[in-house]
C-alpha positions in Angstrom: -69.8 38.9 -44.0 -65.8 38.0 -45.6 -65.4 41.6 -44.9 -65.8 41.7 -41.4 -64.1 38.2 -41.2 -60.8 40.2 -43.1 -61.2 42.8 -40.3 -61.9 40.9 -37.3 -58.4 38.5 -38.4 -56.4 41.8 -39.0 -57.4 43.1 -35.5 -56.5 40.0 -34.1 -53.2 40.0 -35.8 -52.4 43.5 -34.5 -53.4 42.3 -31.3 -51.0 39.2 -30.9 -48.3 41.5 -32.3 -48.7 44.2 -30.2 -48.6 41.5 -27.1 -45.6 40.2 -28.6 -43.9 43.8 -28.4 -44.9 44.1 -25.0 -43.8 41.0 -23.6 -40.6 41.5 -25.5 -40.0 44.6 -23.9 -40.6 44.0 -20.4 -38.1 40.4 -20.5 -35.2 41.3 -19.0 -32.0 39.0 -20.2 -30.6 37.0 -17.6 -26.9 38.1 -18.1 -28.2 42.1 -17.0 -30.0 41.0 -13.6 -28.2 41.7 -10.6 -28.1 38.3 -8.6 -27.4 37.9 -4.7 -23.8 36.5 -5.9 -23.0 40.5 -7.2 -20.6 41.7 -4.9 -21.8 45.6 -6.6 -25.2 44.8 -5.7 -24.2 44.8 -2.0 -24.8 48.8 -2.0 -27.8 48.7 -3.9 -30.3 50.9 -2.1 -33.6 48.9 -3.2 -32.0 45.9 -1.3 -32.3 47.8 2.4 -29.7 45.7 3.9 -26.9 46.7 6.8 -23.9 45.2 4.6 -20.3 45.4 5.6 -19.5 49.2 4.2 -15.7 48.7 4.9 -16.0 45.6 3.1 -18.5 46.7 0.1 -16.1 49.9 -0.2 -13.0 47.3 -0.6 -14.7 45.4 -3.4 -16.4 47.5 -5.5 -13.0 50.3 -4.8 -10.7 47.1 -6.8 -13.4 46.2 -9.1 -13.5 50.0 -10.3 -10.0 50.0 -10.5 -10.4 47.1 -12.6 -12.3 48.9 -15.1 -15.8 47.9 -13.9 -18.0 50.3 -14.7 -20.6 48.9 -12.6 -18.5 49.0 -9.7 -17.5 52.5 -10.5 -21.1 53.6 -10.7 -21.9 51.6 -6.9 -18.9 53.5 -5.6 -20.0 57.1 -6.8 -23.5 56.3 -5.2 -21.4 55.5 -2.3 -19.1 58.6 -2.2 -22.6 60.3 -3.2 -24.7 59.1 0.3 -22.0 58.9 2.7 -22.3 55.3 2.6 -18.6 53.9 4.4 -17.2 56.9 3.3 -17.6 61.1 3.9 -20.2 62.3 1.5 -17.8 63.5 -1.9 -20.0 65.2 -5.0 -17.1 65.5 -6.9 -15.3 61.9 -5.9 -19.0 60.5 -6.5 -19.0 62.7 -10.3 -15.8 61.2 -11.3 -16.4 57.4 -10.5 -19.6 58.0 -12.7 -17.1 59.4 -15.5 -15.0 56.5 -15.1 -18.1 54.3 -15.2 -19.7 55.8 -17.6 -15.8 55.4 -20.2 -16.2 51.6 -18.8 -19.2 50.9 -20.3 -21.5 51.2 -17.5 -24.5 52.7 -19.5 -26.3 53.8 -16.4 -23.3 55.7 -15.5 -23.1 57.6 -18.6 -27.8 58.4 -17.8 -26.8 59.6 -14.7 -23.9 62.5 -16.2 -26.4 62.5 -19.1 -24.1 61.4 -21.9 
């Protein structure tokens, strides 16, 4: 019977740790979610919003220039789909390079750095 006590806490203990791993994993910190106040997330195509393309171009064109890699990586997807601009591969390749050498990690996934 203490056997089977020993095994039934150790599964239990493997249990709450493996829960604490997944719940750790899936918490995203604040500081890394995109909030309506991004100007960068204006061009986010999960959003499905008609923003202001001249205006979303402007921004995230002086945020990039500003060493933003975020803003970099929202104006390659924008040289990329033709979005306020003429569809541009190679324009939309090099703001991902220049994302990717400001940080942006997603920048570097997408030129698969």
């Amino acid at each position: 019977m203490p056997r089977m006590r020993r095994r039934a806490a150790a599964c239990v203990q493997v249990l709450v740790a493996v829960t604490a791993l997944l719940v750790a994993s899936s918490v995203v910190p604040t500081s890394a979610r995109a909030g309506d106040d991004d100007p960068y997330n204006a061009h986010d195509p999960m959003r499905n919003d008609d923003g202001d393309d001249d205006r979303d171009l402007d921004t995230t064109r002086r945020g990039c220039e500003g060493g933003n890699g975020k803003a970099c990586r929202h104006l390659a997807g924008m040289y990329s789909d033709g979005r306020g601009v003429g569809v541009d591969q190679e324009r939309a390749r090099e703001y991902l390079r220049r994302g990717c050498d400001g940080g942006d990690e997603q920048s570097c996934r997408k030129l698969n750095r």
